[in-house]
Every structure is written in structure tokens, then in C-alpha cells.
N, C-alpha and C positions, 0 to 999 in steps of 0.2 A: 504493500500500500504506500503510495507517495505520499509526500508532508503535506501534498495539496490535499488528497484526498481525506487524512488526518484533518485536517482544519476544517473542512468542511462538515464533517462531521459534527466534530465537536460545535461550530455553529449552528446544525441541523439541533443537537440534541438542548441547545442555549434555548434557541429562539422556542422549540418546544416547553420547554419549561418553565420560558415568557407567555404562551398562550394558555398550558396547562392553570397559571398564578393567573393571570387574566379572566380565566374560566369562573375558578373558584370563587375570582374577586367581582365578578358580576352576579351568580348567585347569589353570594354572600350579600350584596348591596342591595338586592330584591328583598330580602328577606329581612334586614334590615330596617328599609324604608318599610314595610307594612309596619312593622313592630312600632318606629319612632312615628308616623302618623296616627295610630291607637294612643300611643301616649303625648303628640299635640294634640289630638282633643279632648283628653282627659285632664292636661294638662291650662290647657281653653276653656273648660267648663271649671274649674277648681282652682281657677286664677282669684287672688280677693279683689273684691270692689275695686274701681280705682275712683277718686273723685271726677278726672275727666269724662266719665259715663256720666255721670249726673249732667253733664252738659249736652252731652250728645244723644244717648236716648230719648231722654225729656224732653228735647227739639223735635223727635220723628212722634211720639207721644201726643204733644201738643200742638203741632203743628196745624194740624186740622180745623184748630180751635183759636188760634191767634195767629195774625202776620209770623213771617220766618224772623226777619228784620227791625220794622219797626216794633211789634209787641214784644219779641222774645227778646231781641237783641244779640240774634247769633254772628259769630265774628267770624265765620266760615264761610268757602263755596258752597251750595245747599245740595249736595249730590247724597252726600251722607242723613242728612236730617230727610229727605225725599225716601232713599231707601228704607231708612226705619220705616218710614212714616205706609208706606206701600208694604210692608212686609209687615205690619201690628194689623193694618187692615186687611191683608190675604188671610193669615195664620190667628188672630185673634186679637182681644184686647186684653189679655191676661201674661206674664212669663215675657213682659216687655224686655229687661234683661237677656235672659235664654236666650230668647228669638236673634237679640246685637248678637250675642256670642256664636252661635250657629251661624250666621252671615260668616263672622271673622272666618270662622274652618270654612266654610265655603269656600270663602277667601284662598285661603291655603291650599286646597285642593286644584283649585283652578291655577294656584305659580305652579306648583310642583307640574301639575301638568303642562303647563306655559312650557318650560322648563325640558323638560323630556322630548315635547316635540321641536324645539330648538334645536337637542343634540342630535335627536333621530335627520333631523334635514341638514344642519348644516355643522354638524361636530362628526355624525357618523360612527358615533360609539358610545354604547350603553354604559362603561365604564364611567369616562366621560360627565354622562350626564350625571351619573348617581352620584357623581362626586360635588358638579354646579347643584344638584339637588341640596345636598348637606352640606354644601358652604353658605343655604339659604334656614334650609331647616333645624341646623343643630349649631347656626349662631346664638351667643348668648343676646347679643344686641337685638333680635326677635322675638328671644325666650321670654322677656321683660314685657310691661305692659305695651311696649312699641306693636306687638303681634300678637298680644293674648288678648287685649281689652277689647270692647266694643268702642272704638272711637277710629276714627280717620287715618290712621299713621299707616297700618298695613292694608285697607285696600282698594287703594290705587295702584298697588303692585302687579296685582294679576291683570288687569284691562291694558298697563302700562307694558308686559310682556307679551300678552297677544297682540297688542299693537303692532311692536315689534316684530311679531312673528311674521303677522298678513301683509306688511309692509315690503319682507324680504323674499315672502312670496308672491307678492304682486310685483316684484323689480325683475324676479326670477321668471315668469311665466314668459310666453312664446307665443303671442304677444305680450306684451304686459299688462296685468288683468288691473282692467278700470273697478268691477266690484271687488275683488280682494283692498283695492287701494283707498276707496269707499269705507270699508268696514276698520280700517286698520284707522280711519282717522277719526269715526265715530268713537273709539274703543280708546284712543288715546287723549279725545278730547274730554269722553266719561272719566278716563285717572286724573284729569284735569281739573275736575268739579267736584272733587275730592277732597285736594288737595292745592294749594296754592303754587307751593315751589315743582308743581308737575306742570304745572302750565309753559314756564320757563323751561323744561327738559323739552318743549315740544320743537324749541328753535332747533336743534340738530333734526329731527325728520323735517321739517319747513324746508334747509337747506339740501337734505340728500333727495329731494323730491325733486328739485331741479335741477341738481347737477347727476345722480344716479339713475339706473348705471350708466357709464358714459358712453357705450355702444350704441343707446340710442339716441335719434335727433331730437332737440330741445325741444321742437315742436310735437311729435310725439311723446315727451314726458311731460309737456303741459296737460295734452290731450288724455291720458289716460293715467297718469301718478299724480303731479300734483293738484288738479283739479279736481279730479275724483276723491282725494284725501280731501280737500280746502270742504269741498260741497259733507264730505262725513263729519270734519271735525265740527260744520256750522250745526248739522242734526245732530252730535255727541254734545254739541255745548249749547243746546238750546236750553236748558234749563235755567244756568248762568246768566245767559244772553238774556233772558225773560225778565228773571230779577233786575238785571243792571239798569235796564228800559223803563221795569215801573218805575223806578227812582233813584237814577246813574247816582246823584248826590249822597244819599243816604245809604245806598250800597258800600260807596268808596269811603263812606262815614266807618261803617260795622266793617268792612272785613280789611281794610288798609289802614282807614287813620286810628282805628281803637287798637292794634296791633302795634302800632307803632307810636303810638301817645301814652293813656288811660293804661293800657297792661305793660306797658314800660314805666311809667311812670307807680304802677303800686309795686311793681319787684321790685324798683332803685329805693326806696322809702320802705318797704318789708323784710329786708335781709334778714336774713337769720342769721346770724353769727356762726351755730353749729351744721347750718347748711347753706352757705354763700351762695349767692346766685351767679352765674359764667356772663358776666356783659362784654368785659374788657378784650378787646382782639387774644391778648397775651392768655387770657383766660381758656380763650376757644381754643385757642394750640395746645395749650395742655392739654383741653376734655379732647380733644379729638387723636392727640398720641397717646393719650391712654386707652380710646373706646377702640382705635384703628391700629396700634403698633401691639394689637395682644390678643390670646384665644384665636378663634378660627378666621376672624379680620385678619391677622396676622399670618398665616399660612394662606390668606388667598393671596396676598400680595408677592408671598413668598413664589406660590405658583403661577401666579402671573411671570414674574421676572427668570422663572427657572424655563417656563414654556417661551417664553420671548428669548432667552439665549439658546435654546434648543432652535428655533427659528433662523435666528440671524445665522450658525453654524451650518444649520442644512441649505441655508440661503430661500426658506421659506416666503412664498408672496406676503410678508404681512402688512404690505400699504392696501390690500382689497379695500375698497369704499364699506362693504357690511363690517371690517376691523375696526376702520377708521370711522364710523357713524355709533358704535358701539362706545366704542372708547370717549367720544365727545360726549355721549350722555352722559358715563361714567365721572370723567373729569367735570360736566358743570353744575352735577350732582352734589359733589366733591367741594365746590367752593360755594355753593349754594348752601352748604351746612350750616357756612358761617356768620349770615345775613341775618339771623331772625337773634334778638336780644329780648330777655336774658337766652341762653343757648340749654338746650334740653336733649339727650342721649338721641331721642328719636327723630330728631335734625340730622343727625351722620349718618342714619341710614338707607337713604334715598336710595345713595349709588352701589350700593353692596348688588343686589340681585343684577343690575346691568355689569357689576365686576365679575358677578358668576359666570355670566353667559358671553363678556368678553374671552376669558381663560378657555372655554368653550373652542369660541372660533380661531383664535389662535391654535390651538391645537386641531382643529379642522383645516388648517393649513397645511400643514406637516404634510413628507409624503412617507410612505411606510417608515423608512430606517428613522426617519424624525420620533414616530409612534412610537418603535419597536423600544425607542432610545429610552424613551418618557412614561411605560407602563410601569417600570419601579419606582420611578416618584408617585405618580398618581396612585400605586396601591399606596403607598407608605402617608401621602398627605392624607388619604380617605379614612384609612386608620388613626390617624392622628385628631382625624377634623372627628373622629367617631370617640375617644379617648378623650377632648376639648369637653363637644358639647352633649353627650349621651347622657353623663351625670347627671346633668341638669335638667334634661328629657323624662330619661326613662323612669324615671320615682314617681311620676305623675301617673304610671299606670292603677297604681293602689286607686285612685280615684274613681277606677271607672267598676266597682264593683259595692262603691259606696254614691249610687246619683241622689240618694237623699242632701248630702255634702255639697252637689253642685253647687256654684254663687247663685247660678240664674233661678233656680230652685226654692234654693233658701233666703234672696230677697225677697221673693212673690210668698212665701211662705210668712217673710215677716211685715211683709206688708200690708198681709190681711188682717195678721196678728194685731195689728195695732189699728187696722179699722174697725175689727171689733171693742178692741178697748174704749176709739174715741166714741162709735155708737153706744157704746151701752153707759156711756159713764162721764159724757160730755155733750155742752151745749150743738146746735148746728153752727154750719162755721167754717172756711175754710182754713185749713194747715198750715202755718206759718214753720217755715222753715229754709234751711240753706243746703237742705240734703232733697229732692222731692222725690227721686225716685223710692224712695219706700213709699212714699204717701201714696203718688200715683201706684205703684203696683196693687194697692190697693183700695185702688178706684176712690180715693178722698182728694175734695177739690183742695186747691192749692193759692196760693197767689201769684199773680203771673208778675209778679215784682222781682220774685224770685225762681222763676221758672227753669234756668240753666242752671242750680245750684250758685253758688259766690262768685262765678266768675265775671261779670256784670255788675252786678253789687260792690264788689269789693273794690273795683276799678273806675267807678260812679266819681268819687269826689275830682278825677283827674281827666274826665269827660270835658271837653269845653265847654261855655255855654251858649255859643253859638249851635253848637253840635248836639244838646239835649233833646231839640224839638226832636229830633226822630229816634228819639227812645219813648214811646205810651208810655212805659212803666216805670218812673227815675226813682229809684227809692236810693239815699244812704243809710249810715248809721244814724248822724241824726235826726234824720226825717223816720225810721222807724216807731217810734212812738205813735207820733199823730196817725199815722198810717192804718197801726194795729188798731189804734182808738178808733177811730174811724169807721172799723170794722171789723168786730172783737173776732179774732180763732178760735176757732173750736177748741185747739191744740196747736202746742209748740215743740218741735223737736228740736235739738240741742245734742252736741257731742262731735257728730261725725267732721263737720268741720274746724276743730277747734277753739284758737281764740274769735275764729271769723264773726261766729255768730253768738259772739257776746251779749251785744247788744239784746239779743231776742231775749236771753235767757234772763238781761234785768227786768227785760219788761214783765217777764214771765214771774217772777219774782217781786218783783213792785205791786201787782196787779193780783196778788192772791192766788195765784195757780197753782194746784197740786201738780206736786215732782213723783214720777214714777223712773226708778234706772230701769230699763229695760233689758232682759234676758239675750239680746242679742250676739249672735257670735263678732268678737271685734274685726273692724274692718281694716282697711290698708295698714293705718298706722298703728291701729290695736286705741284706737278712741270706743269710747261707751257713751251710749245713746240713753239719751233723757229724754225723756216723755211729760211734757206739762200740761195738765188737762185744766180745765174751765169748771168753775163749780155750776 
């Protein structure tokens, strides 16, 4: 036998051993991914309260009942408070909670699938994708209430990856297909109405719509890419479009200048001492090299740059415009984080699932010996990314043999609880409170002073006062009094918010109200709930 013959050999018997480890490591991630999706929604349902729900459910709740805007005073695109609001009325007016949290896994199911069908078309390996899968799923930066709550953070993800998807299948098609490029701009303009800083992630598809792909003539990618996206993103954001119309003024009142006035101004004036708020640039660099340079953030970046010098070595295409249009979301994701003051964990995560699905195409670059090179990193990251975030995963499965324990479950649970208390043992009246979703879960009116829990409230004295008109309901602390006089409650809760709802609880106290503590399991921060009833 020649030395050639030897060698070859011996690469015959490598490369098998490559695909044998390959094998194992795509079962293995089958079987896996069932396992850690049981335990996100176990871990989704057995999340605690967070306060940003009291904002967000309450809006789809109420919505019905009072302006988005002027009565409630929501400081969001209205795509979220819509959905609630469509899905309490399909599924019922009961388990308002449940119902947000069952959306959120929706959610989930539709990136991971986002997600898979990326790699199947344009990574070309199931490996691959189980790995962009769990560098989305078994982030801790998701595990938090960024991906578990019922509120706006996670899902504009999945509309925001189909988007993507139909996009690069409408550039791909032969011709290039006018409805796939339609649907992609509907679906990106819905993550858009979401969420605010998604609307800004849409300038990179605006751009590859008229210059991609360059094979064909500009007049042709007018006629069936970018016009056909322009006409979906106007039907995806028609909802936005509606609000901004009845009252462009009062829109840019609630969702830009209270953003950047009123809620800036009670964080600069509320600091905690023992929990500082992140304003200062210097501030955001730290939170962001410690959320992005650690755990599974840190191994995507790692694989990113280990598959980009795999690339430039085999001399890889990796200027393709679908590399290059990924990466620009990626990157304006990325400095997008650092716009919004005070800065909050679920601001960094925009760009993480477009960083998935960049590592992706970059490695759909590759041509075989590229691959062959890169299956020992990708088992060894996968394991690692499953070693990171599994911990923090997989404990959640205990939850799913206990649903009495659900949150969604045992709000509605305690919120009847306490409608029966205030029927049987207090005047009529509505709930004065800064928590409402107990109230409402059990169908007790409320005042729409305080309809989004304190965030409104608390942000009131730093409202301008050219700006109030388009608040119906101004209440502060010191206008609470005359308020409550004005129109005695039934009942006052107290607790879940703190020192926020001080103020209620003198009133409560001033004014002869029996204190009841209430049996409630404690919430986010582990506060207890008082019950003030009316004689």
C-alpha cells in the first residue's frame, strides 16, 4: 500500500467519524429541543408576575372600554394592546393573564420555527440550525422576563424573522415573487407595531429592496420587491397608521415625548441607591459588556468570528447581499440598544436572534472542507450553549405537573378571591388601586386613572402642561384625595407596588378603612398585598 493510499485512508476513516459525531449531534439536538421547549412553557406559565403586565394586559382588557391613548395613556405602538384585546375577546373574559402568556409561547414556537426554516433554505444543515435555535432558546437574556412575560419585548421576534424569511424568498424566486415580497413587508411592519426600535430595523430591508439582488434590473425590483413590500408594510402598519391620523399630536405626545420627558424624568428623580438606574453612555457600556461579553451572548460572538475566519481561509463569498443585509440589522440592533434612557437588559436584545441567523448564513457559505473544518466547533459550542443555558431551563419542568402553580392560574384565582371578599363585605364602588390586574381578573371595576398600573401615575407630575389635555384621566399623588372623595372605592389594594402607592394606602387609612393582609402568594419582588375595604 502507498503513503498515498495510507492517507487517504486515514482521511476516509476522519471524515467518517466527522459525520458519525455529526449524526449523533443532530439527534441528540432533536431530542433536546423537544425537552427545553416543554420546559419554556413550563417555565412561561410559572414565571412571577412582573409589574410591566399590569401595563400591558390591562390595555388589551380595557381597551374596549376606553380610548388606547387619550383615556388609558399607553406609551406604546398599539399592536400588543390590539392583540390582547382580540384574543380576551376570541378565548374569553376570564385567565386575562394565561391567555398574554400562551401568546408569549406562541411566540416562541413560531422563532424557533422562523428559525429552522432559515437553516433548512439557506444554512443547509440541521446541525446548524439546532444550534441558531439555542443560541435563541437557552439564552439567559430571554430566560428573564424579556421572553417569559406577557409584555412586548419578545414578540416582535417571530413576525420580524418571517419577515426575513419571505423576503429572501421572494429575492430568490424565478421571477421574483411580488406576493412572497407583499407578505414579508406586512409581517415586518406587524414587528413594527410592536415594538418601536423595530420600526428602525426596517431601514436595512427599505435598502436591500432596491438595490437586491443585483442580477436584476432596478426597474424590475421596483416592480415586484420593493413595491410589493412598500404596499404590505402600508397593510402591516395600518393599525399604527390609524392611531397616528386620529391625533398625529397626541400620538407623538404618548409614545415619543412621554418616553423621552415624564418617564425620564421620574427615573432621574427615583434612583434607588441599591438599584441605580443605567442613563449615562459610560453606564450603557458596562450593562451591555456584561449582558453581551458572557453566557451564550458570548459564545455567539465567539462563533461568529471563529465561522468568519473559517470563511476568509477557504476564501468563502461572505460579501453575499443576504450576509450583508443580515449583518446591518444585526449591527443597528446593536447601537439601537443604547438610545432608550434609563437602559433596561431587554434593550440588548433586539439583535441577538438576527446574530443567530447571521452565524447561520455565514456558515451556508462555506463549501464542504469549510463545513467539514467547522463541525467540531459547532458540536463543542452546542454543548456548551446547552451547559450555559439548560440550568436555567430545564428546573422549570417541575412546573408542568403542578398547573394549579401557574401565575396565569393563580392571578384569576386570586382575583376572584378578592371579588368575593369586596362583594360580600364592602360598599359598591370601584377598586382603587396601582396593581389592577387582580381586580380586573376578577371582573371588579376599577378607575381608569389608574388603569396601566403606576406607570402613568407615577410619571404625571413631569407630564407638561401643555401636554395634559390629552390625558382624560390626570391623576397624581396629590390630587389622589379629592379624587377618591369624589368617588369613595369600594376597596383599596396596596402592597404590590411599593412605596408607589403610598399615597392610597393614607387615604385608606385616614378615611376608616378596614386593612385585611391578604393570603396571596408574593409577587416579583416578594411585596404583600393589603386589602382595604369600606365599612
Amino acid at each position: 500500500m502507498t503513503t498515498m493510499d495510507i492517507g487517504s485512508n486515514v482521511a476516509f476513516r476522519q471524515q467518517g467519524r466527522l459525520t458519525k459525531l455529526s449524526a449523533y449531534a443532530v439527534h441528540g439536538a432533536i431530542a433536546a429541543l423537544a425537552l427545553c421547549v416543554l420546559a419554556l412553557f413550563a417555565r412561561i406559565m410559572t414565571y412571577p408576575l412582573q409589574h410591566d403586565e399590569q401595563f400591558y394586559v390591562s390595555a388589551g382588557i380595557l381597551m374596549d372600554r376606553y380610548s388606547l391613548y387619550q383615556d388609558l395613556g399607553f406609551s406604546h405602538f398599539p399592536n400588543i394592546a390590539l392583540l390582547f384585546s382580540g384574543a380576551f375577546a376570541l378565548l374569553g373574559d376570564t385567565h386575562y393573564l394565561l391567555i398574554g402568556r400562551l401568546i408569549v409561547f406562541a411566540c416562541w414556537i413560531a422563532t424557533i420555527a422562523a428559525l429552522l426554516l432559515l437553516a433548512r433554505d439557506y444554512v443547509r444543515s440541521l446541525l446548524v440550525g439546532s444550534l441558531m435555535v439555542a443560541f435563541v432558546l437557552l439564552n439567559p437574556m430571554f430566560l428573564n422576563a424579556t421572553g417569559m412575560a406577557a409584555t412586548n419585548n419578545f414578540m416582535p421576534v417571530p413576525f420580524a424573522l418571517f419577515g426575513l424569511y419571505l423576503f429572501l424568498r421572494a429575492t430568490d424566486a424565478v421571477p421574483a415573487s411580488a406576493a412572497l415580497a407583499f407578505a414579508s413587508g406586512v409581517l415586518l411592519a406587524i414587528a413594527a407595531g410592536f415594538k418601536a426600535n423595530y420600526a428602525l430595523l426596517l431601514l436595512p430591508f427599505g435598502l436591500a429592496a432596491l438595490l437586491a439582488p443585483p442580477c436584476i434590473p432596478l426597474a424590475q425590483r421596483l416592480r415586484l420587491i420593493a413595491l410589493p413590500m412598500l404596499a404590505g408594510g402600508l397593510i402591516g402598519g395600518l393599525p399604527t397608521i390609524i392611531y397616528a391620523l386620529e391625533d398625529m399630536k397626541g400620538f407623538i405626545v404618548h409614545v415619543l415625548d412621554f418616553q423621552r420627558g415624564p418617564q425620564l424624568g421620574y427615573w432621574a428623580t427615583h434612583a434607588d441607591p441599591a438599584d441605580p438606574k443605567v442613563i449615562a453612555i459610560g453606564d450603557k457600556l458596562l450593562l451591555a459588556h456584561r449582558l453581551w461579553l458572557s453566557g451564550v451572548s458570548m459564545l455567539m460572538i465567539v462563533t461568529l468570528l471563529s465561522f468568519a475566519a473559517i470563511a476568509i481561509s477557504r476564501r468563502s463569498p461572505l460579501l453575499r447581499w443576504p450576509v450583508l443585509l443580515v449583518a446591518a440589522i444585526a449591527a443597528l440592533g446593536t447601537l439601537l440598544a443604547f438610545v432608550p434612557s434609563p437602559s433596561f437588559p431587554q434593550y440588548f436584545t433586539p439583535a441577538l436572534p438576527f446574530l443567530a441567523v447571521l452565524i447561520g448564513l455565514v456558515f451556508g457559505a462555506f463549501d464542504e472542507e469549510g463545513r467539514r473544518l467547522a463541525q467540531p466547533l459547532i458540536v463543542s459550542i452546542l454543548l456548551l450553549t446547552g451547559v450555559t443555558g439548560a440550568p436555567l431551563l430545564l428546573p422549570s419542568l417541575t412546573g408542568l405537573v403542578k398547573p394549579a402553580g401557574w401565575t396565569g392560574l393563580r392571578v384569576a384565582r386570586d382575583g376572584r378571591e378578592i371579588a368575593t371578599i369586596i362583594r360580600a363585605r364592602s360598599a359598591d364602588g370601584p377598586v382603587a388601586t396601582l396593581s389592577p390586574l387582580h381586580a380586573l381578573e376578577g371582573g371588579l371595576p376599577i378607575y381608569p386613572h389608574f388603569a396601566l398600573g403606576p406607570f402613568v401615575y407615577r410619571a404625571a407630575p413631569w407630564i407638561r402642561e401643555d401636554h395634559r389635555r390629552y390625558f382624560t384621566y390626570f391623576v397624581t399623588a396629590d390630587t389622589i384625595p379629592a379624587l377618591l372623595a369624589s368617588q369613595s372605592p369600594a376597596a383599596i389594594m396596596t402592597g404590590i407596588e411599593r412605596g408607589t402607592d403610598a399615597p392610597l394606602e393614607r387615604f385608606a387609612q385616614q378615611n376608616g378603612y378596614q386593612a385585611i393582609t391578604m393570603s396571596l402568594k408574593k409577587t416579583e419582588d416578594g411585596e404583600v398585598v393589603r386589602l382595604y375595604l369600606s365599612n
